[in-house]
N, C-alpha and C positions, 0 to 999 in steps of 0.2 A: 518475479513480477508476472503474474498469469497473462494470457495472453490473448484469451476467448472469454465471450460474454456466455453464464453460464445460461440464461434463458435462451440463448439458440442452442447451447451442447444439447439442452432437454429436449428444446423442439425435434432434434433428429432420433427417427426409429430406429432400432435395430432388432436386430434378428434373437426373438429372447431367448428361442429354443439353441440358438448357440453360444450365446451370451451363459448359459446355466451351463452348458457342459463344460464351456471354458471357467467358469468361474469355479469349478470343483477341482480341475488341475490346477487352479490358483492356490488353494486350499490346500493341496501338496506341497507347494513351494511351502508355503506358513508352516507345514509342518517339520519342514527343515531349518528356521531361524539360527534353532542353537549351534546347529553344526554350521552353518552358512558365517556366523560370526566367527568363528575359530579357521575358518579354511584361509590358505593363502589366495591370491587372484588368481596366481596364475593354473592352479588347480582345480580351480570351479567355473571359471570363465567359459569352457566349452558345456559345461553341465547349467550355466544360469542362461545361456541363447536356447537351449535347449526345453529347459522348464517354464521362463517365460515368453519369450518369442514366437519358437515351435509350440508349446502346448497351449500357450494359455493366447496368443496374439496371430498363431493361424500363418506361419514361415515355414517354409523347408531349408530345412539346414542342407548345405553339401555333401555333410556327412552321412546323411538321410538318406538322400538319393540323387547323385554323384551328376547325374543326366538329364534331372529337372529341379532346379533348387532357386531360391532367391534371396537366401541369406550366405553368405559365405565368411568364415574364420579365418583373418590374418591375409586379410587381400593386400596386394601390394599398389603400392602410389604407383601414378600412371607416369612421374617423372622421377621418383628418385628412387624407388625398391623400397624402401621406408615400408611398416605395414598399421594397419589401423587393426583393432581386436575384432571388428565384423563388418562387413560394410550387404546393404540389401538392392536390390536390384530390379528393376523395373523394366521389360521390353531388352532384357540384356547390359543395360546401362548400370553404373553406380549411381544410385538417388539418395542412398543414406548414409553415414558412417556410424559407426557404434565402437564408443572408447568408453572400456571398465576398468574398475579401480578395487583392490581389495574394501572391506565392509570399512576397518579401520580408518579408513581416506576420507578427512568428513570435507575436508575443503575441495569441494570438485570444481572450483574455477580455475585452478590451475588446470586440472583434467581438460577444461572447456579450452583453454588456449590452445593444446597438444590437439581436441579434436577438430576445433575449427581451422587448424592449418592442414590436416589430413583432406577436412573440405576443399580446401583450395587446390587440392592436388587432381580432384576428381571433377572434370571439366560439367557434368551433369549433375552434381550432388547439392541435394537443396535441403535436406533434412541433418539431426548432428543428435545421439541420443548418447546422454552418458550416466552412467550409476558405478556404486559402490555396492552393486545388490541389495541394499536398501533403498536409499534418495533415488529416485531417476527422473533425470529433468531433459525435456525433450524442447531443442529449436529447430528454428529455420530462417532460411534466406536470411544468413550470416545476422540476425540478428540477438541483440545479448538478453532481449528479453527470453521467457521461457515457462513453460508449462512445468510444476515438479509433482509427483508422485511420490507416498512413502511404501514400498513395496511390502513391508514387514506391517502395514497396518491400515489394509485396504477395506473399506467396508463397499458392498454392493453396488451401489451407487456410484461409488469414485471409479471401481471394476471396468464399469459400463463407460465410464468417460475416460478411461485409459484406453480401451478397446476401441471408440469410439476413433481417438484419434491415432493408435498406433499400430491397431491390427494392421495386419496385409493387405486385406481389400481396403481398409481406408486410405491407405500408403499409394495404393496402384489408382487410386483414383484421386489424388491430390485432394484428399477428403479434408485436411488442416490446411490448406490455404485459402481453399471455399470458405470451410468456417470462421479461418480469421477475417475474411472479408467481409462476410456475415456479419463478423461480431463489431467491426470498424460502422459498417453503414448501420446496424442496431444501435450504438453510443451515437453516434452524431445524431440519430432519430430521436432518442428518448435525453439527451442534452438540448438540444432547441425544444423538443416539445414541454420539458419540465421549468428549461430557464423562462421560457415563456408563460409559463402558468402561474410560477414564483414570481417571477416582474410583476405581473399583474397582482398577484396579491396582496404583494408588496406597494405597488400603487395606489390599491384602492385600501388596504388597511393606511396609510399614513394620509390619503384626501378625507379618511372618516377621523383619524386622530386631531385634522387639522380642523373638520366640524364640529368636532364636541368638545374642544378640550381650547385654552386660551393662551397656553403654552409661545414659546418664542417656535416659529417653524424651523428653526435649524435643528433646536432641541429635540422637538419633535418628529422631527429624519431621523437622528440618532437612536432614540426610542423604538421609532418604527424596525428602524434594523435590530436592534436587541432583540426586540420580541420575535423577527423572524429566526434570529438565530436560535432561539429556544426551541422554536416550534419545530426547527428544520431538526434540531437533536433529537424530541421528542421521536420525529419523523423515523429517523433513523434508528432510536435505540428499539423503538418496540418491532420493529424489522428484521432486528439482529438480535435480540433478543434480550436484550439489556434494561427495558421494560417491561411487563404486561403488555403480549399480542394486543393491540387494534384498542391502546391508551385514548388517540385521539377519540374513537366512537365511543369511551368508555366515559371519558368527559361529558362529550354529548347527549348519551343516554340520562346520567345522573343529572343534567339541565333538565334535560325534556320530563323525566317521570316528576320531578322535586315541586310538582303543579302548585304547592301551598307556600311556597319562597318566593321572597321578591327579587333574590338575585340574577341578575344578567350572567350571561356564559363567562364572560372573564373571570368574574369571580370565583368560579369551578376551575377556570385556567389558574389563576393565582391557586388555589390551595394544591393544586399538582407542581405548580414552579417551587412551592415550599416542601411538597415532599418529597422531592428529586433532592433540591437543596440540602435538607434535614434526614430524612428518612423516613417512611411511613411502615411500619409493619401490617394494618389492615389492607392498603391497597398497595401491599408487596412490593414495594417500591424501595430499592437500596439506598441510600446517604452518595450523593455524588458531587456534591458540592464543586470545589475548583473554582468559584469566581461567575462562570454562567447565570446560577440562578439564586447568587446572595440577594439578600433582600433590599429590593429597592424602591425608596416610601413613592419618586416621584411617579415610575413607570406600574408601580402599586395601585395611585391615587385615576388614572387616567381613565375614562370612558369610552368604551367602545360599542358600536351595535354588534348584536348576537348573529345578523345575517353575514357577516367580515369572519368570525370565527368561527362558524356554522358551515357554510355551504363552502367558501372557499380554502379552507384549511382540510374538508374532508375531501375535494379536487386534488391536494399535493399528498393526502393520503393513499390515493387509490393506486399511487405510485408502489412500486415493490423495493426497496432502500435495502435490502440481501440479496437479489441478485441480480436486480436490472438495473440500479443506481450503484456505480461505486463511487468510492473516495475520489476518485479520480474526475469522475465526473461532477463532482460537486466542485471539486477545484475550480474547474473550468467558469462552474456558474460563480463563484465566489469572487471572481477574477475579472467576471466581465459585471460583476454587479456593484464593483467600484467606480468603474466607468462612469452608472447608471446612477448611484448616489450623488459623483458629482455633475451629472445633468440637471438631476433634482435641486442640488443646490445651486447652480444657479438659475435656475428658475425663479428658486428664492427670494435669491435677491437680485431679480430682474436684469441679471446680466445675460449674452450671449452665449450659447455653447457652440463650441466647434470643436468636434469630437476629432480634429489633424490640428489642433492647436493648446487640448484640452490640458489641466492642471497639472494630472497625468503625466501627460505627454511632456511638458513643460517642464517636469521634476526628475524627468528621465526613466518614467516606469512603464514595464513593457510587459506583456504576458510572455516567459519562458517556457517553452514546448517542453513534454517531460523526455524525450530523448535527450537535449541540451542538459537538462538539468542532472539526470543520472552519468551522463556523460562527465563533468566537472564532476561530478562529487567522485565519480569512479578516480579520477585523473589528479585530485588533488587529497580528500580524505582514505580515502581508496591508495594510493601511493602511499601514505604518510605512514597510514596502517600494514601495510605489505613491506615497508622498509624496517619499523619493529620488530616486526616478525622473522624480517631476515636476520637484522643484527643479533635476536634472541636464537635464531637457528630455533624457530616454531613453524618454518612452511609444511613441512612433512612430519608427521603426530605419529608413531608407532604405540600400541596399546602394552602395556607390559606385562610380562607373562604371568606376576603375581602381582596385586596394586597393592596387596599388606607386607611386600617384602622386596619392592623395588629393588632396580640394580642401582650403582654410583649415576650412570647415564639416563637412566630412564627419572629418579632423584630431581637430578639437573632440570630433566626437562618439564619434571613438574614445576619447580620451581620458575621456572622464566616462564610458564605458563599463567602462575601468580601475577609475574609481576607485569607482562604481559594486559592481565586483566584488570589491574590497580591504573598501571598507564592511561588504559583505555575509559574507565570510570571518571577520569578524573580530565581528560581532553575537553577542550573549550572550542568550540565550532560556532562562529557569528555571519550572519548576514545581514549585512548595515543599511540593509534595501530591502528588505522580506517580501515586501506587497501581502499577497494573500499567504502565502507561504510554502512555497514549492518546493526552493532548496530547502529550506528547514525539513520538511516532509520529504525530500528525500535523501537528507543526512540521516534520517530517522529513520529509513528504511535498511539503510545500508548497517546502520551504529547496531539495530535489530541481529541484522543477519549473520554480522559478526561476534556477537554475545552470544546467542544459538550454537554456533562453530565453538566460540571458546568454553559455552556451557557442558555440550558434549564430550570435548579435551578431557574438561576438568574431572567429569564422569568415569570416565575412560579409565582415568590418572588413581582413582579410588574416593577421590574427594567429595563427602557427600554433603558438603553445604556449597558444592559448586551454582545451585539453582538460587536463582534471585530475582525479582521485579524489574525485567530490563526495559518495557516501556518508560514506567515508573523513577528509575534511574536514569536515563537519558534525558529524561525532560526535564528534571529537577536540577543535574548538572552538566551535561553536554550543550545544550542547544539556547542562543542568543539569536534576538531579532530586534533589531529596530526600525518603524519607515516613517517617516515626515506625516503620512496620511493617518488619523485617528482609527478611520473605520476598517482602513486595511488592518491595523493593530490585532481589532476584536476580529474579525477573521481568519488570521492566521492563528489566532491560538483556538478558534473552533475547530478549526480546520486540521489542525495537530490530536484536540480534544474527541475528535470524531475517528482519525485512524489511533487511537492509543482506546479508547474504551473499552472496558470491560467491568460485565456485571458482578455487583457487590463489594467495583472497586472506586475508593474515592478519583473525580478526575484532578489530574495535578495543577498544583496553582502556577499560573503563568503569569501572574501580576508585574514579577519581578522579572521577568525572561523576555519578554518580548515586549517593546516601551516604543512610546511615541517620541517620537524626538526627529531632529536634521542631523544626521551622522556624517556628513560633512563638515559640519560647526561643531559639533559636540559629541562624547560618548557617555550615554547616560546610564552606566555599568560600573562598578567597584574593580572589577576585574580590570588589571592594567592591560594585559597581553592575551591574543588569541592564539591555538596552536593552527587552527583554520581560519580564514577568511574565505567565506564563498558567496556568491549572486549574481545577479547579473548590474555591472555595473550601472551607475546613473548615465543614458546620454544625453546630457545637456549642454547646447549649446548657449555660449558665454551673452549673447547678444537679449536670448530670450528669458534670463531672469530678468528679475527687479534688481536697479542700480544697485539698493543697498548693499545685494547678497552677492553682487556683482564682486565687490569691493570687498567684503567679507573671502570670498573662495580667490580673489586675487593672493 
């Protein structure tokens, strides 16, 4: 889970005449790959601080120079003699630890727990950096999110953001928790400035829906949200690349020049909603179907003015959706824009809102911070997967010396790697409360990461149809959602459909996976048994239903 917004990393300069020299002893390292795979740890470990650390991130090793150094190899705990593989040093102090793992090591959270206790030893140390001389993933202030690096496959740019926050002068001058702070007050900036902008679009696109069109207004709330969520994908894919750069202005253009058509802008939006749906090979546009933009006669038939999709959908354009908007941030708006639906409706129909009394609130739904939510899934999915693993004897992966001519043991442990990943294909993970879809999203981040790891194994193992669609597979069979609330529904499967996309590939249908229903009363699934249950429970108190449900949850 990255841990800096990448438009502050940019905004900081650096030094390029050193940044080029260090990037060319990079280039050495690269050119040791193949021997770096084959070496044991404990044979390369003084030679990988030395090639990246010393050469390429600007450290004196002790070995270096005995009388002024700030890296040191095999420093001892300040309570038990225990030693950590390097620890760096600031004003005399320990500020860092540094725990390696040979190349073969693909799971480095075990690595992480060994070196976050090493932290605890060192009354100063705020930093924790650990690799297998490929992965290196860098924390701090004992937290489990983390910045990762793949050492073997760095292009210039990433170089510069590695440097940026790991060299020595950035280390000596707490240059990573500036920038995380940076990057905290940048997201809560561009989160209120975007939900704010989107609110309002959203306002005024569904007051003009409600002018021109004679539709029921609930219906027409509904509507209103559909079409935002298309736009907000639009938003998104051409950002990331998933469309044609700068779709929405390409829209608009083909309105404005078209001077001899009597069509309005929607109708240029409608034939783009159909070839996202469909696929267009003229305006290169892949087949992305999944349900978002099947075709629908009544949000088809609706009239809107061209200044609603004109001037204010090119407002949530000028946003940057690659690297100033992430998923996560959309979460947030997605989360509090249920809230804002049901003000709307009741507006509707002319009853009160009281946003400490709201539907909401009333059905037990809460916004889940993503610490909480990574935290449970760690603690329950997380657990569930880490006790397989033991009872298959998969925590520690050695690579075998021939993969066409395995030993009895190396054999074995292909095989429980199999089955291992047959397990995990086939685990059923529900949240009977989804809201917008947080746990779901980060069951899916986790179920990712652990696919990645067993893909690797399987590599490793000789296996070479180990590689397979693992977004694609997780959605289709791991992950269940149901919440009381409709519109929460459609947004948690955006919201899923937005961290899973990728160009030229269909998005997965969620029709079936995440359903409206009261999962109190009922489970609206074929599936008897979950191997997970996770969310944040409903808290409802007994007093503030309606009698019936009262009597019903009795």
């Amino acid at each position: 889970m990255a841990i800096f917004q990448k438009s502050v990393l940019k905004s900081i300069k650096q030094d390029e005449s050193a940044i080029a020299l260090r990037w060319a002893e990079y280039q050495k390292y690269v050119s040791k790959i193949d021997f770096i795979k084959r070496v044991k740890e404990e044979k390369y470990q003084d030679g990988f601080l030395k090639d990246i650390f010393e050469n390429c991130l600007g450290y004196t090793l002790d070995s270096t120079n005995p009388n002024d150094f700030n890296l040191e190899r095999e420093k001892k705990n300040e309570t038990d003699g225990k030693k950590a593989d390097g620890v760096i040093y600031v004003d005399k102090k320990v500020i860092g630890i540094i725990e390696l793992k040979a190349q073969d090591t693909k799971n480095l959270d075990k690595v992480r727990q060994q070196a976050f206790w090493y932290l605890t030893q060192h009354s100063n140390a705020k930093y924790v950096i650990i690799s297998n001389f490929d992965e290196l993933r860098f924390y701090f202030d004992k937290s489990t999110a983390y910045e990762k690096f793949s050492l073997f496959n760095l292009d210039y740019d990433e170089f510069k953001e590695l440097h940026l926050l790991l060299s020595y002068e950035s280390i000596k001058k707490d240059i990573p928790i500036i920038l995380k702070d940076k990057s905290a007050s940048f997201e809560k900036d561009i989160s209120h400035k975007l939900y704010k902008d989107f609110s309002l679009f959203r306002t005024h696109l569904f007051e003009n829906l409600v002018k021109n069109n004679t539709l029921d207004k609930t219906l027409l709330l509904r509507l209103t949200q559909k079409l935002c969520d298309r736009i907000i994908f639009i938003l998104f894919a051409e950002d990331r690349g998933l469309l044609t750069a700068n779709t929405i202005k390409e829209i608009r253009e083909r309105h404005q020049n078209d001077g001899f058509c009597d069509k309005n802008m929607y109708d240029y939006y409608k034939l783009y909603f159909d070839a996202i749906n469909k696929g267009n090979k003229k305006l290169n546009i892949p087949r992305y179907n999944g349900g978002l933009f099947a075709v629908d006669k009544i949000l088809d038939n609706l009239i809107i003015d061209d200044t609603i999709l004109d001037i204010e959908v090119q407002t949530l354009s000028n946003y940057d959706f690659m690297s100033d908007v992430s998923v996560n941030i959309l979460g947030h708006i997605f989360e509090q824009s249920l809230t804002d639906l049901e003000e709307i409706n009741a507006s509707i129909n002319d009853t009160e809102f009281d946003s400490k009394k709201s539907k909401r609130k009333k059905d037990g739904v809460f916004y889940t911070p993503e610490y909480i939510t990574k935290y449970i899934v760690y603690n329950t999915l997380g657990k569930l997967c880490n006790d397989k693993k033991e009872k298959l004897k998969l925590i520690d992966i050695s690579a075998p010396k021939n993969s066409k001519k395995p030993t009895k043991k190396e054999q074995i442990q292909k095989e429980s790697l199999e089955e291992y990943k047959n397990w995990l294909l086939n685990l059923k993970i529900l949240d009977p409360a989804c809201g917008s879809g947080a746990f779901l999203n980060q069951a899916l981040d986790f179920l990712i990461a652990e696919h990645q790891i067993l893909q690797k194994n399987l590599a490793i193992m000789g296996d070479i149809t180990a590689y397979y669609e693992i977004e694609k597979s997780i959605l289709e069979n791991n992950l269940y959602g149901v919440d009381i609330n409709e519109d929460a529904v459609e947004i948690a499967k955006l919201s899923l459909w937005l961290r899973t996309a990728s160009k030229g590939r269909e998005l997965t249908k969620l029709a079936d996976k995440i359903l409206c229903a009261n999962s109190l009363l009922e489970m609206p699934f074929e599936e008897e048994s979950f191997d997970v249950v996770i969310g944040n429970p409903p808290y409802v108190r007994n007093t503030a239903l309606p009698k019936e449900d009262r009597e019903l949850y009795d």
